[in-house]
Phi, psi and omega in degrees: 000188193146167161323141176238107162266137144222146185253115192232152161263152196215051047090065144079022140115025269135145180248106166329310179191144144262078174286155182230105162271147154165208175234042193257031143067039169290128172302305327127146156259150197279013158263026163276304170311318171302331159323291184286009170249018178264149149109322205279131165278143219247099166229154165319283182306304175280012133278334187267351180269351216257324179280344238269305176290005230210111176288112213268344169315340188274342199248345198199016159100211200268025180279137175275175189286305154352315200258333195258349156325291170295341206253339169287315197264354186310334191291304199277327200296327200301301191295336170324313196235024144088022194290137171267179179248145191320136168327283208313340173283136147211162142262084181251165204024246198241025164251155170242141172220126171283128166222106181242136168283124172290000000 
């Protein structure tokens, strides 16, 4: 386990570009998971089918596609229900960035 940054763009409701930054000690590299989040509409449901196949222990410790799932969509979940967000959250411009412990 370890830190998670992820910086994601987000482009007409589609995630644009994904970086994974941190200290979680991945075997593989996480840009292949970032490959598989381009493109991907940025939900909840359609992150997590987009992760479903994909052994994120090689890539980002011990989180399942459920949990990085969740830990992606948290920024909107937040604006949604009008929350403010935890220090660790921002938004500038039309990126969201993220930081969480896995």
């Amino acid at each position: 386990f370890g830190q998670i940054d992820a910086r994601i763009e987000v482009h007409n409701g589609l995630i644009d570009n994904i970086k994974f930054f941190g200290d979680f000690l991945g075997l593989r590299d996480v840009g292949d998971v970032e490959s598989k989040l381009a493109g991907v509409c940025y939900d909840k449901l359609h992150l997590q089918e987009a992760l479903e196949n994909v052994e994120l222990k090689d890539y980002l410790g011990g989180l399942n596609a459920q949990e990085l799932a969740q830990f992606l969509f948290a920024w909107k979940l937040n604006q949604l229900f009008l929350l403010p967000l935890p220090s660790s959250f921002s938004k500038i411009d039309e990126s969201f960035y993220f930081n969480g412990e896995s």
